[in-house]
N, C-alpha and C positions, 0 to 999 in steps of 0.2 A: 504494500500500500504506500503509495506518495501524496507528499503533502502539496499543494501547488498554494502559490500565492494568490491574495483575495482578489477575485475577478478575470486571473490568467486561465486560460484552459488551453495548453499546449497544441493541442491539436487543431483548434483554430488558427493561433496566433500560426503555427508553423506552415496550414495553408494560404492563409495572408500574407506570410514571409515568401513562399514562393510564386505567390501570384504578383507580388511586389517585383520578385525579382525578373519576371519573366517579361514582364511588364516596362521595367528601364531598359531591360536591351530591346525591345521595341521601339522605345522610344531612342533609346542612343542608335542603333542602326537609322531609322527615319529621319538623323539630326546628321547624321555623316549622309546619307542619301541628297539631303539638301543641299550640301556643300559642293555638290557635284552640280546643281541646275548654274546656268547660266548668271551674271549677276543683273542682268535686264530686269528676267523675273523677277517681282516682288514677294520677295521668301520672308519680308521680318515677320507677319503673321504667322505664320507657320512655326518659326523658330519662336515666336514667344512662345504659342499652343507647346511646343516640343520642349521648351524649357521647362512649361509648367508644370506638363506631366513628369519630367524628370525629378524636378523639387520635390512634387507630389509623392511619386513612389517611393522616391531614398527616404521622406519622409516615416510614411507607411511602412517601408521593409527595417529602418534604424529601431521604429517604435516596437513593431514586431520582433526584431532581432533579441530587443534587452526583453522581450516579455518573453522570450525560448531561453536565454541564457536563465535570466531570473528564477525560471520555473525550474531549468534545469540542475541549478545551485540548490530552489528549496529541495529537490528530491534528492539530491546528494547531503543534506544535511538530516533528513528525517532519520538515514541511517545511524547516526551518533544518538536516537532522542528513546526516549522509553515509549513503552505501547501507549499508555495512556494519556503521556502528552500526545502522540499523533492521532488518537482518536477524539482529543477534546479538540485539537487542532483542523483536525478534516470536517465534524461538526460544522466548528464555525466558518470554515471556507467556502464546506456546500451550502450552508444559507446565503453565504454571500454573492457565489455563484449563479444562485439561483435566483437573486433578486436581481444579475446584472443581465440573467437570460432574459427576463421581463422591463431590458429597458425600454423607453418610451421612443428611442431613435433606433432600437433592432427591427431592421427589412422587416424580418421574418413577423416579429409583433404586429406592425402596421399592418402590413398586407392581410392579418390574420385578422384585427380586429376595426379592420376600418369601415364606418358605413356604409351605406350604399349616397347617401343624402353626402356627407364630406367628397367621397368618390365623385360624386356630380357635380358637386361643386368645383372641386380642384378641374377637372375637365375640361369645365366651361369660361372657366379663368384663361386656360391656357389658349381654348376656341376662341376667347376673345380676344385675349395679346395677338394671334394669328388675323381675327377681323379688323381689329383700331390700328396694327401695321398695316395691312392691305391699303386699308382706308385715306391714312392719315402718315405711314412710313416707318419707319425703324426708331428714331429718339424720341416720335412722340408718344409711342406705343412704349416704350421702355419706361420714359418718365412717368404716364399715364400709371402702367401699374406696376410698378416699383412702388408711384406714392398708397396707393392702394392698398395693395399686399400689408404695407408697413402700418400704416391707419386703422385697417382692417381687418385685418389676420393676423398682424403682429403687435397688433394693440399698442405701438409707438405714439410719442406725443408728434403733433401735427409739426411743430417745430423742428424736430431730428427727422422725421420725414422728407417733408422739405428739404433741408440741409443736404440730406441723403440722396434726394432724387436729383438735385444739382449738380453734386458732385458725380455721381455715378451717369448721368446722361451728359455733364460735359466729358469726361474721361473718355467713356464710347464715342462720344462726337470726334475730341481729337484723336484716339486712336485711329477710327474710321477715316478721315478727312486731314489730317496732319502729318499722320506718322506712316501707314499704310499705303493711305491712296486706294486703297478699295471703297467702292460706289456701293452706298447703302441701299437696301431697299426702299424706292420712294413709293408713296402711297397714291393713291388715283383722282384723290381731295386734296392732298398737299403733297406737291413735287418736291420738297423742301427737303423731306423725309424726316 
Protein backbone atom coordinates (compact mmCIF):
# COMPACT_ATOMS: atom_id res chain seq x y z
CA UNK A 1 0.00 0.00 0.00
CA UNK A 2 1.40 3.63 -0.86
CA UNK A 3 0.69 6.63 0.52
CA UNK A 4 0.23 9.43 -2.23
CA UNK A 5 0.07 13.20 -1.44
CA UNK A 6 -3.23 15.19 -0.89
CA UNK A 7 -4.99 15.58 -4.35
CA UNK A 8 -2.00 13.69 -6.46
CA UNK A 9 -3.08 10.47 -8.19
CA UNK A 10 -0.18 9.33 -10.19
CA UNK A 11 -1.63 7.81 -12.71
CA UNK A 12 -3.31 10.80 -13.87
CA UNK A 13 -0.62 13.39 -13.31
CA UNK A 14 1.75 10.77 -15.29
CA UNK A 15 -0.88 10.64 -18.29
CA UNK A 16 -0.90 14.44 -18.29
CA UNK A 17 3.00 14.35 -18.18
CA UNK A 18 2.84 12.51 -21.37
CA UNK A 19 0.40 14.18 -23.02
CA UNK A 20 2.24 17.35 -22.15
CA UNK A 21 5.13 15.84 -23.42
CA UNK A 22 3.81 14.71 -26.66
CA UNK A 23 2.21 17.78 -27.16
CA UNK A 24 5.74 20.23 -27.07
CA UNK A 25 7.36 18.30 -29.67
CA UNK A 26 4.25 19.08 -31.74
CA UNK A 27 4.54 22.16 -31.15
CA UNK A 28 8.44 22.55 -31.26
CA UNK A 29 8.44 20.58 -34.69
CA UNK A 30 5.57 23.15 -36.09
CA UNK A 31 7.98 26.10 -34.75
CA UNK A 32 11.13 24.68 -36.62
CA UNK A 33 8.50 23.99 -39.60
CA UNK A 34 7.86 27.67 -39.75
CA UNK A 35 11.22 28.65 -39.85
CA UNK A 36 11.49 27.03 -43.06
CA UNK A 37 8.37 29.37 -44.89
CA UNK A 38 9.49 32.15 -46.77
CA UNK A 39 9.82 35.58 -44.61
CA UNK A 40 7.01 37.37 -47.03
CA UNK A 41 4.76 35.09 -45.34
CA UNK A 42 3.33 36.56 -42.32
CA UNK A 43 4.34 33.76 -39.75
CA UNK A 44 4.30 36.20 -36.23
CA UNK A 45 0.70 34.70 -35.69
CA UNK A 46 1.53 31.40 -35.90
CA UNK A 47 4.70 31.79 -33.89
CA UNK A 48 2.91 33.60 -31.00
CA UNK A 49 -0.05 30.42 -31.30
CA UNK A 50 3.27 28.17 -31.34
CA UNK A 51 4.89 29.92 -28.47
CA UNK A 52 1.87 29.74 -26.48
CA UNK A 53 1.26 26.22 -26.71
CA UNK A 54 4.98 25.70 -25.90
CA UNK A 55 4.75 27.93 -22.55
CA UNK A 56 1.47 26.04 -22.02
CA UNK A 57 2.73 22.55 -22.08
CA UNK A 58 6.23 22.84 -20.30
CA UNK A 59 3.89 24.53 -18.04
CA UNK A 60 1.54 21.44 -17.64
CA UNK A 61 4.29 18.76 -18.17
CA UNK A 62 6.89 20.92 -15.07
CA UNK A 63 3.60 20.96 -12.99
CA UNK A 64 2.84 17.22 -13.70
CA UNK A 65 6.41 16.27 -13.42
CA UNK A 66 6.96 17.56 -9.49
CA UNK A 67 3.37 15.86 -8.87
CA UNK A 68 5.07 12.13 -10.32
CA UNK A 69 8.40 12.93 -8.42
CA UNK A 70 6.30 14.19 -5.24
CA UNK A 71 4.14 11.16 -5.31
CA UNK A 72 6.89 9.05 -6.07
CA UNK A 73 9.10 10.36 -2.97
CA UNK A 74 5.65 9.96 -0.67
CA UNK A 75 5.73 6.06 -1.76
CA UNK A 76 9.28 5.72 -1.04
CA UNK A 77 8.84 7.10 2.29
CA UNK A 78 5.70 5.18 3.42
CA UNK A 79 8.27 2.38 3.55
CA UNK A 80 10.26 3.61 6.74
CA UNK A 81 6.40 4.42 8.60
CA UNK A 82 4.48 1.98 10.70
CA UNK A 83 1.13 0.28 9.60
CA UNK A 84 -0.82 2.54 11.38
CA UNK A 85 0.59 5.79 10.53
CA UNK A 86 -0.08 4.64 6.77
CA UNK A 87 -3.53 3.71 7.32
CA UNK A 88 -4.41 6.86 9.27
CA UNK A 89 -2.47 8.51 6.58
CA UNK A 90 -4.24 6.94 3.32
CA UNK A 91 -7.65 7.62 5.29
CA UNK A 92 -7.01 11.15 5.17
CA UNK A 93 -5.72 11.24 1.49
CA UNK A 94 -8.64 9.28 0.02
CA UNK A 95 -11.19 11.85 1.41
CA UNK A 96 -9.05 14.31 0.01
CA UNK A 97 -8.83 12.74 -3.11
CA UNK A 98 -12.18 12.26 -3.36
CA UNK A 99 -13.22 15.67 -2.76
CA UNK A 100 -10.72 16.85 -5.59
CA UNK A 101 -12.48 14.08 -7.85
CA UNK A 102 -15.78 16.20 -7.32
CA UNK A 103 -14.03 19.59 -8.33
CA UNK A 104 -16.22 22.10 -9.76
CA UNK A 105 -13.75 22.70 -12.93
CA UNK A 106 -13.39 18.59 -13.41
CA UNK A 107 -14.52 17.83 -17.59
CA UNK A 108 -15.78 14.99 -16.32
CA UNK A 109 -18.18 16.65 -13.25
CA UNK A 110 -19.56 19.23 -15.70
CA UNK A 111 -20.26 17.23 -18.52
CA UNK A 112 -21.96 14.97 -15.84
CA UNK A 113 -23.88 17.28 -14.01
CA UNK A 114 -24.68 20.09 -16.26
CA UNK A 115 -28.39 21.08 -17.40
CA UNK A 116 -29.80 20.98 -20.13
CA UNK A 117 -31.21 24.94 -19.46
CA UNK A 118 -27.15 26.02 -18.71
CA UNK A 119 -26.22 23.79 -21.95
CA UNK A 120 -28.67 26.03 -23.97
CA UNK A 121 -27.66 28.73 -22.80
CA UNK A 122 -23.82 28.40 -23.17
CA UNK A 123 -24.97 27.51 -26.93
CA UNK A 124 -26.64 30.37 -27.61
CA UNK A 125 -24.19 32.64 -26.35
CA UNK A 126 -21.77 31.30 -28.57
CA UNK A 127 -24.66 31.29 -31.75
CA UNK A 128 -24.67 34.79 -30.85
CA UNK A 129 -20.97 35.81 -30.76
CA UNK A 130 -21.19 33.92 -34.25
CA UNK A 131 -24.40 36.33 -35.36
CA UNK A 132 -23.23 40.09 -33.79
CA UNK A 133 -19.65 39.10 -35.76
CA UNK A 134 -21.48 38.24 -38.94
CA UNK A 135 -23.57 41.20 -38.29
CA UNK A 136 -21.57 43.87 -36.94
CA UNK A 137 -17.52 42.04 -37.36
CA UNK A 138 -14.92 40.73 -35.00
CA UNK A 139 -14.05 43.73 -32.18
CA UNK A 140 -17.51 44.43 -31.90
CA UNK A 141 -18.69 41.13 -31.25
CA UNK A 142 -15.67 40.50 -28.86
CA UNK A 143 -16.27 43.66 -26.98
CA UNK A 144 -20.07 43.01 -27.01
CA UNK A 145 -19.64 39.84 -25.12
CA UNK A 146 -16.71 40.00 -23.23
CA UNK A 147 -18.68 42.85 -21.42
CA UNK A 148 -21.58 40.48 -21.13
CA UNK A 149 -20.19 37.36 -20.17
CA UNK A 150 -18.28 39.51 -17.32
CA UNK A 151 -21.61 41.57 -16.05
CA UNK A 152 -23.58 38.40 -16.49
CA UNK A 153 -22.15 35.35 -15.89
CA UNK A 154 -19.22 36.51 -14.13
CA UNK A 155 -21.17 38.68 -11.91
CA UNK A 156 -18.02 41.47 -12.21
CA UNK A 157 -18.71 45.11 -11.35
CA UNK A 158 -19.67 47.07 -14.43
CA UNK A 159 -16.49 49.12 -13.82
CA UNK A 160 -13.76 46.05 -14.40
CA UNK A 161 -15.98 45.11 -17.19
CA UNK A 162 -15.57 47.84 -18.95
CA UNK A 163 -11.86 48.38 -18.18
CA UNK A 164 -11.61 44.68 -19.37
CA UNK A 165 -13.42 44.94 -22.49
CA UNK A 166 -11.08 47.95 -23.53
CA UNK A 167 -8.23 46.57 -22.93
CA UNK A 168 -8.98 43.04 -24.26
CA UNK A 169 -10.64 44.59 -27.73
CA UNK A 170 -7.94 47.05 -28.13
CA UNK A 171 -5.04 44.34 -27.65
CA UNK A 172 -7.10 42.20 -30.43
CA UNK A 173 -7.58 45.23 -32.51
CA UNK A 174 -3.62 45.84 -32.43
CA UNK A 175 -2.74 42.42 -32.74
CA UNK A 176 -5.06 42.03 -35.78
CA UNK A 177 -4.29 45.54 -37.50
CA UNK A 178 -0.75 46.48 -36.17
CA UNK A 179 1.36 43.77 -35.54
CA UNK A 180 -0.07 40.92 -37.82
CA UNK A 181 -1.68 42.58 -40.80
CA UNK A 182 -4.26 40.00 -40.83
CA UNK A 183 -7.89 41.34 -42.03
CA UNK A 184 -10.59 40.68 -39.43
CA UNK A 185 -13.65 39.45 -40.15
CA UNK A 186 -15.92 42.41 -41.03
CA UNK A 187 -19.48 42.33 -40.60
CA UNK A 188 -22.27 43.14 -43.38
CA UNK A 189 -23.79 46.39 -40.98
CA UNK A 190 -20.25 47.57 -40.08
CA UNK A 191 -17.22 47.12 -42.48
CA UNK A 192 -15.34 48.40 -39.68
CA UNK A 193 -15.38 45.07 -38.03
Amino acid sequence: MSEQSPGIQPSRARSDFVIAVVLLLIFMGALLWSLTYPPAVAMLLPRIAIGLGVAATLWVGIGKGIRLFRANGAAENTEQRSLAEIVVATDIVGEEAQADEVADNDAEYIFANTTRRLWLISLGFIAGFFVVMWLFGLFIAAAVFSLAYLVFVGRKSWVYAIVYTALLTGALWALMRLVTYIPSPAGILFAGG
